[in-house]
C-alpha positions in Angstrom: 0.8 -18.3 -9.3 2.3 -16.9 -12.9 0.6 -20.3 -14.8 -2.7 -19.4 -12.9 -2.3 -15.4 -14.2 -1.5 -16.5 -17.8 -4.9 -19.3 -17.8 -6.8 -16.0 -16.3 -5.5 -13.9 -18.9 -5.9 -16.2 -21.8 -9.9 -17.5 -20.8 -10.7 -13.8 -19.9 -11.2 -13.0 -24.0 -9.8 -9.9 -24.0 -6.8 -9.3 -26.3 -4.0 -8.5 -23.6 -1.0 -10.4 -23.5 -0.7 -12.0 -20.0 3.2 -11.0 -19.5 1.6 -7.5 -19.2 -0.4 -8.2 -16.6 2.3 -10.2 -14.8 4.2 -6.9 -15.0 1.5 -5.0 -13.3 0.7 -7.5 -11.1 4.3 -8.2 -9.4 5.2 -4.1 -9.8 5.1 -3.2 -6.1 8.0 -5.9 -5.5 10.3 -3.8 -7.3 9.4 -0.4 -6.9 12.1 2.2 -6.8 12.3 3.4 -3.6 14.3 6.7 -4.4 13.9 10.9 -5.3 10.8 11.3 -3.1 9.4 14.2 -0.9 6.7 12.8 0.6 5.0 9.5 1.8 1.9 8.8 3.4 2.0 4.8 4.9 -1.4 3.9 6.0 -1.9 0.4 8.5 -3.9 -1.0 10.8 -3.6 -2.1 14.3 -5.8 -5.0 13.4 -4.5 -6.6 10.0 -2.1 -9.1 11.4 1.1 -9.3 10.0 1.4 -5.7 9.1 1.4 -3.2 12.2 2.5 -4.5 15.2 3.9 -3.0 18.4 7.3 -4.4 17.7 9.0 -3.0 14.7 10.6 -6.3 14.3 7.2 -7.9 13.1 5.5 -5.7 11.6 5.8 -5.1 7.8 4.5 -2.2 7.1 6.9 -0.3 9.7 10.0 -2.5 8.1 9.2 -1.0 4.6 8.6 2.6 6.0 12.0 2.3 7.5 13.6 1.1 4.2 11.9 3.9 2.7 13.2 6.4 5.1 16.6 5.4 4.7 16.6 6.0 0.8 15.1 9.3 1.5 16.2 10.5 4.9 15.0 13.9 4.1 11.8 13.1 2.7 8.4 14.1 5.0 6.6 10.9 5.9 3.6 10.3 7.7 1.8 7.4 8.8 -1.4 6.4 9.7 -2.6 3.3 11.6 -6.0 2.9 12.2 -8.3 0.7 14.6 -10.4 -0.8 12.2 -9.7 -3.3 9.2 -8.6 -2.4 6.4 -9.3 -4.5 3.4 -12.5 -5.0 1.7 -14.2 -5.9 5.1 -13.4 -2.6 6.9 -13.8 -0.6 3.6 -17.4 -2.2 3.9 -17.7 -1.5 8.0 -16.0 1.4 8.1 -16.5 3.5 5.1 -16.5 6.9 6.3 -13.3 6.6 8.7 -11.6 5.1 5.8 -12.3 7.8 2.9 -11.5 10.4 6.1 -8.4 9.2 6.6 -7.2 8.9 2.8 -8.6 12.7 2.2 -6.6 13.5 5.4 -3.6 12.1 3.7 -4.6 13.7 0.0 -4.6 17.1 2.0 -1.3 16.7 3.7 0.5 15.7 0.9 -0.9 18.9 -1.4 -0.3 21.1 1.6 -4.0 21.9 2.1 -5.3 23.0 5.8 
């Protein structure tokens, strides 16, 4: 995947050097996961792989966890929602979507 980012980067034309956008690209896998107050984790019920029922499979719960041990007394919400949520349900489900972000924008600022 790195050679195919690097080719992308280099045919693209624009002057950026492609370790830079490696960096970006790979940043969530090493985010710090310390000295925060709040968290909002938002899933779906439908997006296989990352909500499930069972802690044990699902991903998105396993990385909440991790994050809730680094900051056991940080507030942290989450959301889960019936619908997809990738470009298809962004598409679908546009409305429900944007509601639930500006629920979580309002929570985190302390707005009623």
């Amino acid at each position: 995947m790195i050679e195919d980012l690097r080719r992308v980067v280099a045919a693209s034309g624009l002057e950026m050097p492609a370790e830079d956008v490696i960096v970006d690209y790979f940043s969530t896998l090493r985010t710090d996961m310390t000295g925060y107050n709040k968290m909002v984790w938002s899933s779906s019920t439908i997006d296989e792989g990352h909500w499930d029922i069972d802690p044990d499979k699902g991903r998105e719960l396993f990385i909440v966890n991790q994050f809730r041990s680094e900051n056991p007394l940080a507030e942290i919400e989450i959301l889960v929602y019936e619908t997809l949520m990738n470009r298809i349900g962004y598409a679908e489900k546009p409305r429900q979507l944007a509601g639930g972000a500006l629920a979580s924008i309002k929570w985190l600022y302390g707005v009623e």
